[in-house]
PLY file of the C-alpha trace (Angstrom):
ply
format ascii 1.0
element vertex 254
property float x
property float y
property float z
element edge 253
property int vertex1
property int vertex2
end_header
4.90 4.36 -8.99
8.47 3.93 -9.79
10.94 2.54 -7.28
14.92 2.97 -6.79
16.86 0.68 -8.30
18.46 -0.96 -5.47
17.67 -4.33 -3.23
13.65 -3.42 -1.78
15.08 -4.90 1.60
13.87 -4.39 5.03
17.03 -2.15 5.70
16.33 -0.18 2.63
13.01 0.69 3.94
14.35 1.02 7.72
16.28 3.80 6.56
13.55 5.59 3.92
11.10 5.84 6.96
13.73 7.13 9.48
14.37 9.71 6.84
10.97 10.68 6.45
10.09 10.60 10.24
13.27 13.01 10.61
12.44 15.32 8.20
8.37 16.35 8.14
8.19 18.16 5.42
7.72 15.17 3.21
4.52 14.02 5.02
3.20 18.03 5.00
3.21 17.60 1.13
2.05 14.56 0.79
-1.30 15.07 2.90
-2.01 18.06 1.16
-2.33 16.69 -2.05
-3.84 13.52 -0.67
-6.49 14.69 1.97
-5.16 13.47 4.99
-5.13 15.85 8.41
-1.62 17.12 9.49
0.22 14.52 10.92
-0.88 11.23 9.09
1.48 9.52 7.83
0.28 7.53 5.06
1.34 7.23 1.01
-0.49 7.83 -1.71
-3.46 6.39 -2.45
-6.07 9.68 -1.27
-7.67 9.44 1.58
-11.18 9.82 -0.10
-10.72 6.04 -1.03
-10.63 4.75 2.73
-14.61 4.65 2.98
-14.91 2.78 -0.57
-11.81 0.85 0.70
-13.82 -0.71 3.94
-16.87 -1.15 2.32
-15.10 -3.63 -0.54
-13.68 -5.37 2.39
-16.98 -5.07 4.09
-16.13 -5.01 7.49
-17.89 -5.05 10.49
-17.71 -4.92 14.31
-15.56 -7.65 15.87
-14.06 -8.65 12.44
-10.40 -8.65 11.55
-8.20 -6.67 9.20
-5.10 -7.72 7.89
-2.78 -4.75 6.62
-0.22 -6.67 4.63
2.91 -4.46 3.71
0.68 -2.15 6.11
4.29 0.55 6.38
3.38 3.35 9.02
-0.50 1.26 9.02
-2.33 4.56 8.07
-4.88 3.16 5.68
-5.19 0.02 7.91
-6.17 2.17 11.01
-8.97 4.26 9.16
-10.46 1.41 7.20
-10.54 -0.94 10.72
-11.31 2.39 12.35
-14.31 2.94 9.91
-15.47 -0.80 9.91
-15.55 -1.34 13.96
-12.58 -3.85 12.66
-9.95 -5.58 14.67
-6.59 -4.61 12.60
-3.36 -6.65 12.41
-0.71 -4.85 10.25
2.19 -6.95 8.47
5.26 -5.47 7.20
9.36 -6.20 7.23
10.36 -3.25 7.61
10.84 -2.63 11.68
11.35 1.07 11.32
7.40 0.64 9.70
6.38 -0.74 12.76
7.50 1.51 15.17
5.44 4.56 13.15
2.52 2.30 12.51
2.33 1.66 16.56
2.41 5.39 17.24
0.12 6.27 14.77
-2.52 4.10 15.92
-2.12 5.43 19.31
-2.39 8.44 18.20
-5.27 8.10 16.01
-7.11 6.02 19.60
-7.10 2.32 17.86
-6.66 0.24 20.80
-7.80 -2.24 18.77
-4.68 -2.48 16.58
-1.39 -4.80 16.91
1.99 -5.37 14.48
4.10 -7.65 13.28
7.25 -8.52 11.63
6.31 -10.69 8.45
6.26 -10.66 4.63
4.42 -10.80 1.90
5.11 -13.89 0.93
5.30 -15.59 4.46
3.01 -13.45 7.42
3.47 -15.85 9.85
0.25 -15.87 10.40
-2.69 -19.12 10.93
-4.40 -20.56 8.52
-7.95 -18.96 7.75
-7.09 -16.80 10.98
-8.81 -13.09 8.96
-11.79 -11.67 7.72
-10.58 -9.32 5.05
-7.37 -8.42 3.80
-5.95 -5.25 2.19
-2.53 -4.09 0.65
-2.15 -1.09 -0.81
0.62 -0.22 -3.68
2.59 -3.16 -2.28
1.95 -6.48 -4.43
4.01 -5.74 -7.40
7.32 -6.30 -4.78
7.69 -9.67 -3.93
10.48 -11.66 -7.01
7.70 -14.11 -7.05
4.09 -12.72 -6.83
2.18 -15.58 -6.98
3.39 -16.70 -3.51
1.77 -13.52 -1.87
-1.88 -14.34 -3.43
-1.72 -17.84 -2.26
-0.55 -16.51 1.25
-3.42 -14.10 1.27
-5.64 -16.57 0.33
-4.36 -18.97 3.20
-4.90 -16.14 6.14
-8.25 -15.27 4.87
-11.44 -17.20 6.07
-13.64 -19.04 3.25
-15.91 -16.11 2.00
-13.44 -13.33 3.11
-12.70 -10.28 1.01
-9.11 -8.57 -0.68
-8.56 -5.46 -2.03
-5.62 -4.57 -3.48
-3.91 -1.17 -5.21
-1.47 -0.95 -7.43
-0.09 0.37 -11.08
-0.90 -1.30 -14.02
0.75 -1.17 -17.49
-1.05 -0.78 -20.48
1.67 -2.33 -22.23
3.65 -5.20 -20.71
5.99 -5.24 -23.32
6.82 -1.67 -22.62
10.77 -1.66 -21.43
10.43 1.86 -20.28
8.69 0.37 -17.48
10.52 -2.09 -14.27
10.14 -5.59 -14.78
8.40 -5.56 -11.50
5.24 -2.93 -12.97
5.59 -4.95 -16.55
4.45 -8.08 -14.83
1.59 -6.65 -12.36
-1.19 -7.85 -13.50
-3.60 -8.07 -10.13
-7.11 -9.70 -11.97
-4.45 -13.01 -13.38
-2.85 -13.02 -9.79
-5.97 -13.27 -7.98
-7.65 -15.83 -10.65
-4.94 -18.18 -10.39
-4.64 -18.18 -6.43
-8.26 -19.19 -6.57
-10.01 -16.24 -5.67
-13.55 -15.57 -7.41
-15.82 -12.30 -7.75
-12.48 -10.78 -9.39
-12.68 -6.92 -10.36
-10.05 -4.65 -11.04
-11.23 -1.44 -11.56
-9.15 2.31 -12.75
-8.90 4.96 -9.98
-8.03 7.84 -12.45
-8.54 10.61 -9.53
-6.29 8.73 -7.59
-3.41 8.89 -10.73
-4.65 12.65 -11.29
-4.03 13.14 -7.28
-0.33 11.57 -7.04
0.66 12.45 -10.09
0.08 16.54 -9.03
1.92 15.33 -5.83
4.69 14.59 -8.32
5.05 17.51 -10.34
5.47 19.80 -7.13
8.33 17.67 -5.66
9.61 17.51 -8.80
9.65 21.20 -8.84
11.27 21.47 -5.37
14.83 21.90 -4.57
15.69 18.97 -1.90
18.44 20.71 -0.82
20.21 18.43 2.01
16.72 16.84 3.38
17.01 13.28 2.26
13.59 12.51 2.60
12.77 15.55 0.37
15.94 14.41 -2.12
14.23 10.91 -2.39
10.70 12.00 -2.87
12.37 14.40 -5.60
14.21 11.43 -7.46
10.82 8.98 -7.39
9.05 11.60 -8.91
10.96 12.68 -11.99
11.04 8.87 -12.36
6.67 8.77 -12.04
6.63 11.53 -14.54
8.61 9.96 -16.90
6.32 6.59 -16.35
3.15 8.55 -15.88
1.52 8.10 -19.15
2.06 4.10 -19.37
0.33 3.15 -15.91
-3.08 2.98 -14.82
-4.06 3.53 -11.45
-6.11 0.36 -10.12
-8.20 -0.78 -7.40
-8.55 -4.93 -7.51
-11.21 -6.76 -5.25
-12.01 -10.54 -4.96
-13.32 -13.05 -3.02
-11.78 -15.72 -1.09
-14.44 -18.98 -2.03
0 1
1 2
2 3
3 4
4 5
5 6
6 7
7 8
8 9
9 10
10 11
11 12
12 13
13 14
14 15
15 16
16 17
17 18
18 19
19 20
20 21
21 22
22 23
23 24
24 25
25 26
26 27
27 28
28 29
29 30
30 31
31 32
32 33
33 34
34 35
35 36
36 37
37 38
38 39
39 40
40 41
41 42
42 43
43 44
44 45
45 46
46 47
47 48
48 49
49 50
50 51
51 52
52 53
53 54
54 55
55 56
56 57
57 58
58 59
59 60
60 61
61 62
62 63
63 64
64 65
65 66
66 67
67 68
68 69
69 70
70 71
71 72
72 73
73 74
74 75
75 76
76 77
77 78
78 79
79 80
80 81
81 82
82 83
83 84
84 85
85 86
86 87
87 88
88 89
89 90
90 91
91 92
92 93
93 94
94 95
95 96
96 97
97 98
98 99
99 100
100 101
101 102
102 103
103 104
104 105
105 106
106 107
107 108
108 109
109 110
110 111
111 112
112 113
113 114
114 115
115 116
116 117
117 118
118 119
119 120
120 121
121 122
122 123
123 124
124 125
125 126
126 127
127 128
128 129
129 130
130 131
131 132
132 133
133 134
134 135
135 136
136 137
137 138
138 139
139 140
140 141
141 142
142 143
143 144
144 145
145 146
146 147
147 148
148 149
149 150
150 151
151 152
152 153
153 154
154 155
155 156
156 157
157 158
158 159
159 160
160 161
161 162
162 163
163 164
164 165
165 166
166 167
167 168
168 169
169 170
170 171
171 172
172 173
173 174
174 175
175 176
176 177
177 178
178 179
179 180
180 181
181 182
182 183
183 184
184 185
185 186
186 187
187 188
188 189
189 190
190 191
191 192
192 193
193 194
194 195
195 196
196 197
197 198
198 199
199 200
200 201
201 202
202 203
203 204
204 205
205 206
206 207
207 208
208 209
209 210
210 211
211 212
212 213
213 214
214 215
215 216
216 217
217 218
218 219
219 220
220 221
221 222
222 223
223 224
224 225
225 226
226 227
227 228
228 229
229 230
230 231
231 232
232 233
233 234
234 235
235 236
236 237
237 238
238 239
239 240
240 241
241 242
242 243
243 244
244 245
245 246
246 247
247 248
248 249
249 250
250 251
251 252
252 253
């Protein structure tokens, strides 16, 4: 998933979500390509993978969640929703927040709080979760290896991860952001310590985002800037869309 090329800071994000809330239109598309009802706000990883998503974390009733870079929380709620789970959601961006409060209220998880935290640093105790996810998120922080060693901190001895991202086939590819050349989820979770490694391709989810992108690409944006940014990151997907694969990554935490 390609990226603007401009500072990934909290204000950047602030501002992408406010557009997005603004403007529906954005969301409309994006669920109907990804499965979700009217109104969720979630990205887009389909919404087909939340069942396989909380049974890799294996939760259960009375355990807790941790949405890291959890944005508007969507995938977070269902999965904790699913799993009888307690959820807490992580992110920097405020704006994030705010939507990811109001969606679980809409969606009836009581059961839910948020934070202001980072990848890198969630402010959170030691050993203080059961299972953590973080969908399409990990490939943002400068340094990466400082977000697996903070997941592995928060989660308990035995706890589960599952990550999704975009992997290169070639990381020598300079077509490709620094920031996708260098994912590389199975090495990240290996050298943080985490065993039962797998990192597995999601081609349906690549097949679903990537007919997501050829209809906004399509589109005429007009003077919506939500729709005029969804239009700009995918002519850049396109363009990447035959060097990534789509991948689902799940570990223990020993």
């Amino acid at each position: 998933m390609a990226h603007p090329p401009k500072p990934l800071s909290a204000e950047y994000f602030d501002g992408w979500y406010a557009d997005q809330s603004a403007m529906p239109a954005v969301a409309e598309m994006m669920n109907r390509h990804t499965g979700f009802p009217p109104g969720t706000r979630a990205g887009v990883v389909p919404a087909d993978a939340i069942p396989e998503l909380a049974e890799e974390l294996r939760l259960r009733p009375g355990s807790t969640l941790l949405d890291l870079a959890c944005g508007r929380g969507a995938y977070g709620l269902l999965a904790a929703k699913q799993g009888g789970a307690l959820l807490i959601g992580v992110d920097f961006s405020a704006q994030a927040l705010a939507e990811a409060r109001e969606q679980a209220a809409r969606m009836g998880v009581s059961s839910a709080s948020f934070r202001v935290g980072e990848l890198t640093a969630t402010g959170l105790p030691d050993a203080s979760v059961d299972a953590v996810l973080c969908t399409d998120a990990i490939q943002f922080p400068d340094e990466p290896a400082i977000a697996y060693e903070e997941i592995r901190r928060v989660l308990k001895p035995g706890g589960r991860i599952a990550l999704t991202c975009w992997e290169p086939f070639d990381r020598a590819d300079e077509r490709l952001s620094p920031r996708l050349r260098r994912a590389n989820l199975a090495a990240g979770l290996r050298q943080a310590g985490f065993t039962d490694v797998e990192v597995q391709d999601r081609p349906s989810w690549l097949a679903c985002e990537h007919a997501l992108w050829e209809e906004a690409t399509a589109l005429d944006p007009g003077d919506d800037p939500a729709l005029w940014s969804l239009h700009q990151e995918a002519v850049r997907s396109l363009q990447w869309a035959a060097l990534l694969r789509r991948v689902l990554a799940v570990a223990t935490n020993p």
